[in-house]
N, CA, C and O atoms as CSV, one atom per row, in Angstrom:
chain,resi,resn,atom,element,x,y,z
A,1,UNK,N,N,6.163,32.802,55.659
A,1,UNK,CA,C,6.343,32.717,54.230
A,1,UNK,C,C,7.803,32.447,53.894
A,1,UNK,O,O,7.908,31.504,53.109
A,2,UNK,N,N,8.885,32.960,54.233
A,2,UNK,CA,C,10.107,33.480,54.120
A,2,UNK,C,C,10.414,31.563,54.362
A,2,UNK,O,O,10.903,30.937,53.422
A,3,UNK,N,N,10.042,30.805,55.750
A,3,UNK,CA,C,10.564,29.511,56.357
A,3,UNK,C,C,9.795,28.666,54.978
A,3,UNK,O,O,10.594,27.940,54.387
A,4,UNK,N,N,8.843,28.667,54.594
A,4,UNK,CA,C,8.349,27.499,53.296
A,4,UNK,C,C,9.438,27.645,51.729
A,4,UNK,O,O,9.964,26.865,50.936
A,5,UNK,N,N,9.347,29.059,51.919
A,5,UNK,CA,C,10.359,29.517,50.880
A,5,UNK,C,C,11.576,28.697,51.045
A,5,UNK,O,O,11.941,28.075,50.047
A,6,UNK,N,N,12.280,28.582,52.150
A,6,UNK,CA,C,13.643,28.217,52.450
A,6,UNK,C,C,13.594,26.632,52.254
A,6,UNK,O,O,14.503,26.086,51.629
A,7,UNK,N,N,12.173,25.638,52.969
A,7,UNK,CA,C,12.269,24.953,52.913
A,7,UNK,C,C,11.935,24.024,51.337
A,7,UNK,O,O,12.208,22.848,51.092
A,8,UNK,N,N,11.117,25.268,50.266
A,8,UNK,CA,C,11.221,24.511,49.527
A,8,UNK,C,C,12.686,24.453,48.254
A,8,UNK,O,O,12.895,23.622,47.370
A,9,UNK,N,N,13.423,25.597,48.613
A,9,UNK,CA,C,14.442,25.902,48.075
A,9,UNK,C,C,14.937,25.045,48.573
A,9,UNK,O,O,14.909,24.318,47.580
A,10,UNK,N,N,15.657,24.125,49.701
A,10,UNK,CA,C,16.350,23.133,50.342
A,10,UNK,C,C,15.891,21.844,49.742
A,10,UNK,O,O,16.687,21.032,49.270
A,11,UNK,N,N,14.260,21.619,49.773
A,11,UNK,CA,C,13.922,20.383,48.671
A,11,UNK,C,C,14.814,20.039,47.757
A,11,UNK,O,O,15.501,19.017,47.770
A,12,UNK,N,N,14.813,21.253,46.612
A,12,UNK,CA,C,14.839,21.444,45.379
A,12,UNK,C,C,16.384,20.934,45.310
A,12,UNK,O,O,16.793,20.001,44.618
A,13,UNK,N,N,17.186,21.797,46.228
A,13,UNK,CA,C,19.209,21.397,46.280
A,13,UNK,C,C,18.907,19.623,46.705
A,13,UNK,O,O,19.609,19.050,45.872
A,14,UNK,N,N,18.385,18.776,47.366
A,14,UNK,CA,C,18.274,17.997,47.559
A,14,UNK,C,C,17.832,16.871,45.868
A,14,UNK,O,O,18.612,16.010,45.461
A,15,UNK,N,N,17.100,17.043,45.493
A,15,UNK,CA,C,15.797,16.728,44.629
A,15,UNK,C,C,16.618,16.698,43.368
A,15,UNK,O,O,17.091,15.644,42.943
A,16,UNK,N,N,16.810,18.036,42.678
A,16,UNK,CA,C,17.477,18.405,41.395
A,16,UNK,C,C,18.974,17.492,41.329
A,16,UNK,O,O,18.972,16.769,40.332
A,17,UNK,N,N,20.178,17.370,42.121
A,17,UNK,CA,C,21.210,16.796,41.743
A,17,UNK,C,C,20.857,14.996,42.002
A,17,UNK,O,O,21.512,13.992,41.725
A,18,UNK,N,N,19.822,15.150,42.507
A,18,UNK,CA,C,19.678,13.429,42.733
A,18,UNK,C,C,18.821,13.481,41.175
A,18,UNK,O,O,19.490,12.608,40.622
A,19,UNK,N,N,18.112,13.781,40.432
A,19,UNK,CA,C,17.279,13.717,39.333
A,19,UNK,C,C,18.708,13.615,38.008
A,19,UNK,O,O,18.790,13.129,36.879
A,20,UNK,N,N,19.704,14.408,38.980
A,20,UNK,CA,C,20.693,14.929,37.507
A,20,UNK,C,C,21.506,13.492,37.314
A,20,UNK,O,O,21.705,12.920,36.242
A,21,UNK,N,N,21.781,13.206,38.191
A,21,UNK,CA,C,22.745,12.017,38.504
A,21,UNK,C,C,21.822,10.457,38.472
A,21,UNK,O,O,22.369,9.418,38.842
A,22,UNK,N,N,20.616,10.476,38.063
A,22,UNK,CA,C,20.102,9.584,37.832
A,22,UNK,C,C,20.679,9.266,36.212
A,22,UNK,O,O,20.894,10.104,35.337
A,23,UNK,N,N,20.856,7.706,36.130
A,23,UNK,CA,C,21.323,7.364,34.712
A,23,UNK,C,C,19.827,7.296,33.971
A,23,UNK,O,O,18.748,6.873,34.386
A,24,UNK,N,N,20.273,7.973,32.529
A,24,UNK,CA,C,19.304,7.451,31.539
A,24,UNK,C,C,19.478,6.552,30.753
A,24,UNK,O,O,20.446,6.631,29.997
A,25,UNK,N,N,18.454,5.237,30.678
A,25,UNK,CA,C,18.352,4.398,30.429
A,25,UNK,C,C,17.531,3.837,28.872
A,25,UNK,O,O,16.323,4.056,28.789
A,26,UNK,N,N,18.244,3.130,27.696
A,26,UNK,CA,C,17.770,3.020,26.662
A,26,UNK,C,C,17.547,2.012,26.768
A,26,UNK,O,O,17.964,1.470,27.792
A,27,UNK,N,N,16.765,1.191,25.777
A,27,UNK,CA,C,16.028,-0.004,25.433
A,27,UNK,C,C,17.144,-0.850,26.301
A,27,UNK,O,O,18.275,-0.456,26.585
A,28,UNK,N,N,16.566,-2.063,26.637
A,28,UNK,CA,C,17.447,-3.440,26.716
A,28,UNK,C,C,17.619,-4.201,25.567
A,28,UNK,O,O,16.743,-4.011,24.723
A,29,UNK,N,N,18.707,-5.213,25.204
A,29,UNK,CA,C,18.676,-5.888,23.907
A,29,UNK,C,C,18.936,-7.214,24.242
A,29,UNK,O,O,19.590,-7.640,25.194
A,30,UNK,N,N,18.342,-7.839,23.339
A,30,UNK,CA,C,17.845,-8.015,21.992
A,30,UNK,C,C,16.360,-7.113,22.500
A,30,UNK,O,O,15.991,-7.184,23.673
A,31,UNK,N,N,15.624,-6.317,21.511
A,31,UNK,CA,C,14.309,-5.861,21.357
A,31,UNK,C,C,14.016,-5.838,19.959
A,31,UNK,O,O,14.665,-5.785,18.914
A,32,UNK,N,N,12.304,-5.921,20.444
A,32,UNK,CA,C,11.455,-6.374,18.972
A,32,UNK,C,C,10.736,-5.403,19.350
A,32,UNK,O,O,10.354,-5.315,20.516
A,33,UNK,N,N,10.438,-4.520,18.424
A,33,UNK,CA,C,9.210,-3.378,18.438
A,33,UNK,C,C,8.278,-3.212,17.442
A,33,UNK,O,O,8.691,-3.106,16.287
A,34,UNK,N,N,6.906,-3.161,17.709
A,34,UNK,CA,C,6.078,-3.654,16.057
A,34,UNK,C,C,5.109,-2.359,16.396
A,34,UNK,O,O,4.728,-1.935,17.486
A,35,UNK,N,N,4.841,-1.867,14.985
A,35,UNK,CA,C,3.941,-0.764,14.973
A,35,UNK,C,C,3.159,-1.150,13.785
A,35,UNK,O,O,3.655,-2.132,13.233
A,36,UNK,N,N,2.117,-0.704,13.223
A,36,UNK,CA,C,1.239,-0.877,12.240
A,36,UNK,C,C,0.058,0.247,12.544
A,36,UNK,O,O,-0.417,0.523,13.646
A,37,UNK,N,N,-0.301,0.855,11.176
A,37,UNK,CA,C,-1.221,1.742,11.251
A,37,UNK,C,C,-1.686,1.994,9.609
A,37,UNK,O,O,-0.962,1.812,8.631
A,38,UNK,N,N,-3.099,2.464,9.608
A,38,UNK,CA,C,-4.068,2.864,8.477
A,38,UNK,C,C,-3.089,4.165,7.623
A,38,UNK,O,O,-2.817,5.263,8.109
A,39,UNK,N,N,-2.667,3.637,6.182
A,39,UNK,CA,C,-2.197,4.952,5.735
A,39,UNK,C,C,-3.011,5.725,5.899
A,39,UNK,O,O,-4.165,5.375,6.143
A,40,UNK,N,N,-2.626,7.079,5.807
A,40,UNK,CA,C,-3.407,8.405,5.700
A,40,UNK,C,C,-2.348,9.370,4.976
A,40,UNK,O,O,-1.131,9.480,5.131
A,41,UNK,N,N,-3.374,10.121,4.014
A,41,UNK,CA,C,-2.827,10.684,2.535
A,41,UNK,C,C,-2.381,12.206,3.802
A,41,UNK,O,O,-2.849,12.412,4.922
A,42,UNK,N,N,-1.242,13.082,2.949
A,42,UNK,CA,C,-0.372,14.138,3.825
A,42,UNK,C,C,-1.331,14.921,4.518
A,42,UNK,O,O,-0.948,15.701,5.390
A,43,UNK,N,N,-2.160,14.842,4.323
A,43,UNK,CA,C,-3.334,16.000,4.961
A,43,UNK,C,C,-4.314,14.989,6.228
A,43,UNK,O,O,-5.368,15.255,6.804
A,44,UNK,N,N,-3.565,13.993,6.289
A,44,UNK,CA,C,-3.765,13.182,7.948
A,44,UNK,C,C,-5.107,12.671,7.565
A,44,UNK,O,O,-5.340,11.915,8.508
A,45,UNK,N,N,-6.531,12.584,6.470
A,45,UNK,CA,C,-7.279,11.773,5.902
A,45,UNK,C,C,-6.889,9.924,5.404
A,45,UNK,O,O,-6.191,9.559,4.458
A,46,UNK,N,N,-7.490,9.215,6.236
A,46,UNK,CA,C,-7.006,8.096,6.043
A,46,UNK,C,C,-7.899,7.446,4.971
A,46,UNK,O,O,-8.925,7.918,4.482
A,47,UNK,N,N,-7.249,6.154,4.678
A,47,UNK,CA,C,-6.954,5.670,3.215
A,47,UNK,C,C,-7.586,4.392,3.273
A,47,UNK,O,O,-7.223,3.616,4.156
A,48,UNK,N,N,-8.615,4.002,2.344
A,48,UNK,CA,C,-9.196,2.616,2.952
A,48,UNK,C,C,-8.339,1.872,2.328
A,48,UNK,O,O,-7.771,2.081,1.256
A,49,UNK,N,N,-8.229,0.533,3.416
A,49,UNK,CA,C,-7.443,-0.812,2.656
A,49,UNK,C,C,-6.120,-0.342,2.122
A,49,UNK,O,O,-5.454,-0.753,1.172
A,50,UNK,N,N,-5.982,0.315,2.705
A,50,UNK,CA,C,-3.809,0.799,2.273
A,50,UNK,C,C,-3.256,0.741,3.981
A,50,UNK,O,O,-3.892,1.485,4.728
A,51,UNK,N,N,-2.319,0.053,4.517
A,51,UNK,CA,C,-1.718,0.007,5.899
A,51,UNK,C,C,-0.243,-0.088,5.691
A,51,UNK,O,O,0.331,-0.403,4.649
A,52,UNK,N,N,0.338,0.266,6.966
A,52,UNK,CA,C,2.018,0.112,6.942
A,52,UNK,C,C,2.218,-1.118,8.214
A,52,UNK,O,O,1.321,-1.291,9.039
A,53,UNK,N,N,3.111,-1.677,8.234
A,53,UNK,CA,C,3.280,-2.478,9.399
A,53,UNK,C,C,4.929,-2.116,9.806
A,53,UNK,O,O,5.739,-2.011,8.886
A,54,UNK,N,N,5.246,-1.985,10.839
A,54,UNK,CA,C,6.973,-1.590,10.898
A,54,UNK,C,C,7.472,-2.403,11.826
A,54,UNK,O,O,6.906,-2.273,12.911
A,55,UNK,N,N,8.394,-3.258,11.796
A,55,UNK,CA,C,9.505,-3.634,13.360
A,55,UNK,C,C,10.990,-3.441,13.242
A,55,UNK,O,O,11.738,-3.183,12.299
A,56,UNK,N,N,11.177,-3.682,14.682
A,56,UNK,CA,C,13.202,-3.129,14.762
A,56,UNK,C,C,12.795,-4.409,15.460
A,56,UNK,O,O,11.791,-4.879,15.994
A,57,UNK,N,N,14.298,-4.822,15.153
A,57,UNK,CA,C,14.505,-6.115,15.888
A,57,UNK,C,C,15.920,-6.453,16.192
A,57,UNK,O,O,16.598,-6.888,15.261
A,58,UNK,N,N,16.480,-6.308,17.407
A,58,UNK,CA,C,17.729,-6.347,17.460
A,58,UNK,C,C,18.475,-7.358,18.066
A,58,UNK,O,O,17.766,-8.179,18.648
A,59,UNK,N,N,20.010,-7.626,18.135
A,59,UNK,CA,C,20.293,-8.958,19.058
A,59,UNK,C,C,20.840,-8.321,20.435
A,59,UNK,O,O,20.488,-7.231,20.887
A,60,UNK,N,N,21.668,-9.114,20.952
A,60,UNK,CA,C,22.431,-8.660,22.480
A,60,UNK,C,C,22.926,-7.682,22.381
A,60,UNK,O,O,22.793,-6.846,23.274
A,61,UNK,N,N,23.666,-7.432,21.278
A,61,UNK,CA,C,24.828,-6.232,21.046
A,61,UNK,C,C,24.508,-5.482,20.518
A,61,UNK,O,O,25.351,-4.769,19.973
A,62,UNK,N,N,22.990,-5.170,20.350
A,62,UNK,CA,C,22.041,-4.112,20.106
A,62,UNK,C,C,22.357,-3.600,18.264
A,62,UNK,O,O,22.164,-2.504,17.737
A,63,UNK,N,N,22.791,-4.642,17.779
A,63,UNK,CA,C,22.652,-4.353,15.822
A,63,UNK,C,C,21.731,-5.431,15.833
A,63,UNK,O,O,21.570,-6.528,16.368
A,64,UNK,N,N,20.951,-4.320,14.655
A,64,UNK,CA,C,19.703,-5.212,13.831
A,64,UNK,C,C,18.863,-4.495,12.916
A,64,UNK,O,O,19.235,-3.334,12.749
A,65,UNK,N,N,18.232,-4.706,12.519
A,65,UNK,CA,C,17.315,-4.237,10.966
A,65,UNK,C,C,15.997,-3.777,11.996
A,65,UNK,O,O,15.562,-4.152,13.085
A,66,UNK,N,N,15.558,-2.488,10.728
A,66,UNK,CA,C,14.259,-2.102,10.736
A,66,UNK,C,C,13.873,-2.800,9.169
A,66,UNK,O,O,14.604,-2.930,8.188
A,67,UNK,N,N,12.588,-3.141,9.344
A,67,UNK,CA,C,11.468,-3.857,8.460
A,67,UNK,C,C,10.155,-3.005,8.211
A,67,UNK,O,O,9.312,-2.883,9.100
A,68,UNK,N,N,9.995,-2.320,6.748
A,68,UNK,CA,C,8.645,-1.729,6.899
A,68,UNK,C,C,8.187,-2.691,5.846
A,68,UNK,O,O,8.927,-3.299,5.073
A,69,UNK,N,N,7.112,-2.748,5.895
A,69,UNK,CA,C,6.202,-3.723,4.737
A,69,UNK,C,C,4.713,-2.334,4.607
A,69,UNK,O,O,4.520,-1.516,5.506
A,70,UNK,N,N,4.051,-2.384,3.591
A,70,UNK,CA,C,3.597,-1.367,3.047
A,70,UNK,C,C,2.369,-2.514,1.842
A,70,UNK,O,O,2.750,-3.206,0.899
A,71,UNK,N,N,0.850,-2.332,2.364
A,71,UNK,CA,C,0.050,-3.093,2.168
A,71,UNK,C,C,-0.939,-1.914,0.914
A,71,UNK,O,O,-0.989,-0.700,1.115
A,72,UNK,N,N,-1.507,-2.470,-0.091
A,72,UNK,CA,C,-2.235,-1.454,-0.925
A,72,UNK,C,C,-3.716,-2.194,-1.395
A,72,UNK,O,O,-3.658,-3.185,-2.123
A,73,UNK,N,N,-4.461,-1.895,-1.141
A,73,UNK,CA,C,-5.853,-3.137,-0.965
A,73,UNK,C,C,-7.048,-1.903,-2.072
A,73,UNK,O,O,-8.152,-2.009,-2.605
A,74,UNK,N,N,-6.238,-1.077,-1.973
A,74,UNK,CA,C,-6.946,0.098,-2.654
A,74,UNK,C,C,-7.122,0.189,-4.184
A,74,UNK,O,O,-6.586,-0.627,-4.933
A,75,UNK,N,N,-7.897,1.215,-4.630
A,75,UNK,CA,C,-7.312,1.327,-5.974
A,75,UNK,C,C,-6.707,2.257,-6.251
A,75,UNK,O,O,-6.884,2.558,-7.431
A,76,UNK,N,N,-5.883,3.058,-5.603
A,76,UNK,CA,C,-5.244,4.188,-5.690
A,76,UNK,C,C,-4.075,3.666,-6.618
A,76,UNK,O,O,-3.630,2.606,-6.179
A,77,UNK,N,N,-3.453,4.089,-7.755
A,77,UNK,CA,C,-2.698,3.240,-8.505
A,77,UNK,C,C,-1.296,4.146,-8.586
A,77,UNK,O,O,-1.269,5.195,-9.229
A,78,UNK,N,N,-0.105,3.617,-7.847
A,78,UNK,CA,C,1.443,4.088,-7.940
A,78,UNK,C,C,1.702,5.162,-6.973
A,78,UNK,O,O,2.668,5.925,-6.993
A,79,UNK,N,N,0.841,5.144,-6.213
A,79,UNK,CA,C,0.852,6.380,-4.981
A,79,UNK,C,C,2.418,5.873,-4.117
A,79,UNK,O,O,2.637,4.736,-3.701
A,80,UNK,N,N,3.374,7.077,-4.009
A,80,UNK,CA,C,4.177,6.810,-2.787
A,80,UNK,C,C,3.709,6.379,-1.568
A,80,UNK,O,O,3.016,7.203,-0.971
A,81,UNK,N,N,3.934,5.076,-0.908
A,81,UNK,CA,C,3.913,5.021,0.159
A,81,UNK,C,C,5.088,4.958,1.045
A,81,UNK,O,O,6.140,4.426,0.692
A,82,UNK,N,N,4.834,5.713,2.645
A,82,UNK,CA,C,6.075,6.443,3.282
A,82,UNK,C,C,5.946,6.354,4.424
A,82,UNK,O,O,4.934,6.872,4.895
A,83,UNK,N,N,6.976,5.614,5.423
A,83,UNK,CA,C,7.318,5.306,6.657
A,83,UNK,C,C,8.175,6.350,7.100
A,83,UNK,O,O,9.230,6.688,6.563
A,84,UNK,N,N,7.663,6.827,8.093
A,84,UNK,CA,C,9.046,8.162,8.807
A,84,UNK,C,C,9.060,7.244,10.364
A,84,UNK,O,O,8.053,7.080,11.053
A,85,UNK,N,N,10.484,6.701,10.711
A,85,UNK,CA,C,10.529,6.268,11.855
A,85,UNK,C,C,11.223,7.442,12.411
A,85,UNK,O,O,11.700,8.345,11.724
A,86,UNK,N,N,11.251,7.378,13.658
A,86,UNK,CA,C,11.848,8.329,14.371
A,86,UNK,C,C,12.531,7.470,16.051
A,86,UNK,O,O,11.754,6.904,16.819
A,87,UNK,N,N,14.123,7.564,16.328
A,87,UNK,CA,C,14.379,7.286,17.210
A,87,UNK,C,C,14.328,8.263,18.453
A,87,UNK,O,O,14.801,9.393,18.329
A,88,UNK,N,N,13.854,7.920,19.461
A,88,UNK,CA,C,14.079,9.018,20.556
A,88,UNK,C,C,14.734,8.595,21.895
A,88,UNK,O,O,14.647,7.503,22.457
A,89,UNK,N,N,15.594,10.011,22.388
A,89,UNK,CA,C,16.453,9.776,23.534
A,89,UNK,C,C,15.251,9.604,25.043
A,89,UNK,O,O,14.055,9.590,24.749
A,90,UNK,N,N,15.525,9.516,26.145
A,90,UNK,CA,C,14.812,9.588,27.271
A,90,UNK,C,C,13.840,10.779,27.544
A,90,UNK,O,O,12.836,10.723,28.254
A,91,UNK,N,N,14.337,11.944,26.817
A,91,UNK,CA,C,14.104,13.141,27.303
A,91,UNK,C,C,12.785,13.680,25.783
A,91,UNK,O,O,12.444,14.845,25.577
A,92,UNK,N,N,12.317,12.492,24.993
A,92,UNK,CA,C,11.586,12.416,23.884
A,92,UNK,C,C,12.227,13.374,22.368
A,92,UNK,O,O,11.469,13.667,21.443
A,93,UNK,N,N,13.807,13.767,22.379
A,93,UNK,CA,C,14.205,14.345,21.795
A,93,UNK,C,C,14.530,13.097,20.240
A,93,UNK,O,O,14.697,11.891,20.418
A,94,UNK,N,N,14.547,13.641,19.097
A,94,UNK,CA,C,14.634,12.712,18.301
A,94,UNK,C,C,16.238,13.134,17.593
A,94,UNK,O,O,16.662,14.197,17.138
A,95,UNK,N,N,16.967,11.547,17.770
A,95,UNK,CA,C,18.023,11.410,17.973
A,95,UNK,C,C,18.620,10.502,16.342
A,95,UNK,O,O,19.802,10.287,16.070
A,96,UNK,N,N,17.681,10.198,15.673
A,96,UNK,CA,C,17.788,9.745,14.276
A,96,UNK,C,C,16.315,9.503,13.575
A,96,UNK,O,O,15.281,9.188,14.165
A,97,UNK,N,N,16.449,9.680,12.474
A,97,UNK,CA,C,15.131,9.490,11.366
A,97,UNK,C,C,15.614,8.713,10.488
A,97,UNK,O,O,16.684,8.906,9.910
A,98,UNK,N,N,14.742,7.613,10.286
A,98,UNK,CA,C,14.909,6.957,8.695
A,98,UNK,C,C,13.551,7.243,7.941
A,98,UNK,O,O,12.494,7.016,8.530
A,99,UNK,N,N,13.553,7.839,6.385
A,99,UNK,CA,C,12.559,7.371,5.664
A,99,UNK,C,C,13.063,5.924,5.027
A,99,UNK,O,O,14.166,5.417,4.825
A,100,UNK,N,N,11.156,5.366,4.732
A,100,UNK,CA,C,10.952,4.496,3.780
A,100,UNK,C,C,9.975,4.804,2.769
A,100,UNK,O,O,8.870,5.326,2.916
A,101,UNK,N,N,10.652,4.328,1.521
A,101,UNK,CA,C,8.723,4.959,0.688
A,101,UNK,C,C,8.818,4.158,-0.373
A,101,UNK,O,O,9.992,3.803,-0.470
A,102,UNK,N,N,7.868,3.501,-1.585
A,102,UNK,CA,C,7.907,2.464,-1.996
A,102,UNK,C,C,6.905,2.649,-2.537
A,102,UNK,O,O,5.897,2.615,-1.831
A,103,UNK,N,N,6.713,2.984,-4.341
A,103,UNK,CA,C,6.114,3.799,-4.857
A,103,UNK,C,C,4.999,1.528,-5.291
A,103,UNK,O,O,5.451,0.494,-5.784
A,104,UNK,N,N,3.471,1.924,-4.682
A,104,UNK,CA,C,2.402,0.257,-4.978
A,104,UNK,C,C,1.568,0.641,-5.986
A,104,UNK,O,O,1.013,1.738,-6.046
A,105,UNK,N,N,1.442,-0.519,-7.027
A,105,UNK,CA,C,0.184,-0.183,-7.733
A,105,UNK,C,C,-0.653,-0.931,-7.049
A,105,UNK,O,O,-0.459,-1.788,-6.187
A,106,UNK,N,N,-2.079,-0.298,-7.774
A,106,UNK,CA,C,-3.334,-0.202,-7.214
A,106,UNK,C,C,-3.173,-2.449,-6.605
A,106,UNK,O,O,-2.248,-3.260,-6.660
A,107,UNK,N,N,-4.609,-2.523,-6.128
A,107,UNK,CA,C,-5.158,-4.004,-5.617
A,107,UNK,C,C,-5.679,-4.947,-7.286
A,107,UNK,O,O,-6.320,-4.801,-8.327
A,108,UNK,N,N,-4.907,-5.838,-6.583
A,108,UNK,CA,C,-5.498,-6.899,-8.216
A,108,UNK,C,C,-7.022,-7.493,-7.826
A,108,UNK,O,O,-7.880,-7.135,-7.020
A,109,UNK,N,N,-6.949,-8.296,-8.550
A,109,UNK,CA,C,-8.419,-9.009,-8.430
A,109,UNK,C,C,-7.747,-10.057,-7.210
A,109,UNK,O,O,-8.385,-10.402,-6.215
A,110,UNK,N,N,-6.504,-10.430,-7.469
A,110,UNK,CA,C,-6.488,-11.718,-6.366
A,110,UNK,C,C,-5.860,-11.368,-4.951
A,110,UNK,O,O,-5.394,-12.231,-4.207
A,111,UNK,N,N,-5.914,-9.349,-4.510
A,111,UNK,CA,C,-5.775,-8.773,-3.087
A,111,UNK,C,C,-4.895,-7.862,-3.632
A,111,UNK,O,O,-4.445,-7.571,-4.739
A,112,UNK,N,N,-4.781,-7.431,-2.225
A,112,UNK,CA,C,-3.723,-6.583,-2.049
A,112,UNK,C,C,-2.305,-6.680,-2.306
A,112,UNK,O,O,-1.675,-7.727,-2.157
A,113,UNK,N,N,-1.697,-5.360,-2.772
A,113,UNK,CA,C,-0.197,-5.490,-3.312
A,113,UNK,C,C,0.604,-4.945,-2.112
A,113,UNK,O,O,0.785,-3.800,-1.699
A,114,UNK,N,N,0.991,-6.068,-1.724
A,114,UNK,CA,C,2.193,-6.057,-0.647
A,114,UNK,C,C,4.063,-5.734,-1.275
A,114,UNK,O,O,4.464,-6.322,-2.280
A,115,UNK,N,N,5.020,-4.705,-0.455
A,115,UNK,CA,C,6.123,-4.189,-0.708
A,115,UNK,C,C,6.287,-4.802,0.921
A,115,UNK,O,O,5.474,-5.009,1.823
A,116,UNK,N,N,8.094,-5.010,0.762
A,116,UNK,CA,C,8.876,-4.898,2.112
A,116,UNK,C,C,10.120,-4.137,1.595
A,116,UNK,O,O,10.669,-4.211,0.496
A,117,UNK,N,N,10.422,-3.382,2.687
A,117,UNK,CA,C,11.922,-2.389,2.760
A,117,UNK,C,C,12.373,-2.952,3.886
A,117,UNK,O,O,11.861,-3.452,4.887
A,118,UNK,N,N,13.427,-2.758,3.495
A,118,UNK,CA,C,14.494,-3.466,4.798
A,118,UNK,C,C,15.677,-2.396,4.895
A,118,UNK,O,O,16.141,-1.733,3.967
A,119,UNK,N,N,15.999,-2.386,6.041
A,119,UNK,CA,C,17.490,-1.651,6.274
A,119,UNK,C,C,18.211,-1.608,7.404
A,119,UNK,O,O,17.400,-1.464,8.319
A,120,UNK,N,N,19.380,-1.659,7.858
A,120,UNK,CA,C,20.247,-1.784,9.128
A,120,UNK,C,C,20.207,-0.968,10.295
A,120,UNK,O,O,20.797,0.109,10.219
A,121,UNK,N,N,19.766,-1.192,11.109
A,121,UNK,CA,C,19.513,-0.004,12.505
A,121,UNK,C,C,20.565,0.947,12.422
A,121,UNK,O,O,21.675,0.490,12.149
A,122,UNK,N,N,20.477,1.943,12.566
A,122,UNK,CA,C,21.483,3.036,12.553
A,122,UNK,C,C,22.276,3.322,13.632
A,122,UNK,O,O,23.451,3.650,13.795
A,123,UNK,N,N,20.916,3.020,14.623
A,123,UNK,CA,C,21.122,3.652,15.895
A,123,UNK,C,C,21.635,2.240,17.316
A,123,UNK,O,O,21.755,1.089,16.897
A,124,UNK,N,N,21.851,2.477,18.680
A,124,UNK,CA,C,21.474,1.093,19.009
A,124,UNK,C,C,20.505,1.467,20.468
A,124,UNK,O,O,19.642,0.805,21.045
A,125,UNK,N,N,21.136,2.947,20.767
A,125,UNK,CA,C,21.119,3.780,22.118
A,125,UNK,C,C,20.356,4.548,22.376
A,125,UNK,O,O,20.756,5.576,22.922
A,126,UNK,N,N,18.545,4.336,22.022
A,126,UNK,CA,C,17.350,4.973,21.730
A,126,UNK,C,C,16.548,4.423,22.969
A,126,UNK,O,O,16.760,3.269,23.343
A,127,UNK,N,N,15.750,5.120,23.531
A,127,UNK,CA,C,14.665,5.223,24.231
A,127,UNK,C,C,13.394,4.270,23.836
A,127,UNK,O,O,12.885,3.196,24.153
A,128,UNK,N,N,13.190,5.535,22.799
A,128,UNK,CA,C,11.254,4.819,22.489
A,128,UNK,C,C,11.465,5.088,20.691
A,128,UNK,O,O,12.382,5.695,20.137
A,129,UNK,N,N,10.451,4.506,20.162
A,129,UNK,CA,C,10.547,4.427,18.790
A,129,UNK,C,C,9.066,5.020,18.060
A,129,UNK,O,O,7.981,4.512,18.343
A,130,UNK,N,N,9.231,6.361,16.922
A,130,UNK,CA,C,7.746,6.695,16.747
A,130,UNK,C,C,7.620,6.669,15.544
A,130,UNK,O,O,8.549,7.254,14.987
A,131,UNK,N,N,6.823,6.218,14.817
A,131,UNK,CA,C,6.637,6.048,13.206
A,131,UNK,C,C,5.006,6.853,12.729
A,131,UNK,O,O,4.109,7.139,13.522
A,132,UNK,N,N,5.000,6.972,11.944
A,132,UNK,CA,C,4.409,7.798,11.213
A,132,UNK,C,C,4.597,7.074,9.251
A,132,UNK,O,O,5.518,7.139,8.436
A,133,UNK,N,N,3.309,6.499,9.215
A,133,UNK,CA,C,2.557,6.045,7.797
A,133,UNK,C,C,1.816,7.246,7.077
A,133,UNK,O,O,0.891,7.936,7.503
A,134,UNK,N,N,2.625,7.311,5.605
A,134,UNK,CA,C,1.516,8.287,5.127
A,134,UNK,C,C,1.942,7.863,3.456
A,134,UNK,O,O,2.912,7.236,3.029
A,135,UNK,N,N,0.696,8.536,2.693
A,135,UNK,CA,C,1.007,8.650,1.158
A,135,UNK,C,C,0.921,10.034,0.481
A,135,UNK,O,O,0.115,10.965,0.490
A,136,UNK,N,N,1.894,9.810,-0.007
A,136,UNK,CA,C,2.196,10.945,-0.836
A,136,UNK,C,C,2.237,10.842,-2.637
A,136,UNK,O,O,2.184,9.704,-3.104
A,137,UNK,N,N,2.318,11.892,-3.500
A,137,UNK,CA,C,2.783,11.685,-4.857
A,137,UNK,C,C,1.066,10.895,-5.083
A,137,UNK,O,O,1.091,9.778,-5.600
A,138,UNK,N,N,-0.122,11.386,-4.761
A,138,UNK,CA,C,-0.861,10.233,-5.156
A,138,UNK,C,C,-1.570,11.010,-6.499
A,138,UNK,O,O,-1.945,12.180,-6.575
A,139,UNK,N,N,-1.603,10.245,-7.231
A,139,UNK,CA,C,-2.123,10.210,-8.736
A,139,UNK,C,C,-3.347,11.218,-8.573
A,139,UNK,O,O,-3.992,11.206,-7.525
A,140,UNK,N,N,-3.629,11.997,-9.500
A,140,UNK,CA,C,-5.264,12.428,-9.609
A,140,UNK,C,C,-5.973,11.416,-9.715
A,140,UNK,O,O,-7.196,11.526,-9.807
């Protein structure tokens, strides 16, 4: 018992400073990242014919814009709609947040009422990217 013990304690001194000394590695650039999903009102119930679509899009030197566009096919009329992006480091820790929200009236007769928000990457040195579509403020 005592010799597995030793040997896995010896792993571990081996194992752990090679894991520590490994570099962590963020996106490569230029990157394009596209997400899109079914709103769903704060209580995670989704929303017919209301969607978000989101991308980051960056150049070599890793500046560039996030893009949310925010679709309303519904008749829900002046409801906030709300993009929460979230940047994350390697280790899935979140390392910046942007909201977007962009108060749509209801669907005409000739479709859906389309919004775009635009704004400047904050960040450049992010991992993975997680967004989250929802509506809020919605009318009785």
């Amino acid at each position: 018992m005592n010799l597995l013990i030793q040997k896995v304690a010896s792993g571990l001194l081996i194992i752990i400073p090679a894991l520590a000394s490994t570099p962590v590695w963020a996106v490569s650039h230029p990157y394009d990242f596209h997400a899109d999903a079914r709103m769903v009102y704060e209580n995670n119930d989704p929303v017919d014919k209301a969607y978000g679509y989101m991308n980051v899009i960056t150049d070599n030197s890793g500046k560039g814009f996030i893009n949310v566009m925010f679709s309303n096919g519904s008749s829900i009329n002046l409801a906030r709609f709300n993009a929460r992006v979230k940047f994350l480091n390697a280790a899935g820790s979140v390392i910046k947040e942007e909201y977007f929200a962009h108060r749509i009236s209801a669907a005409m007769t000739s479709g859906a009422i389309e919004r775009k928000v635009t704004k400047p990457l904050p960040v450049s040195n992010f991992d993975s990217i997680q967004v989250d579509f929802f509506l809020s403020e919605v009318p009785d």
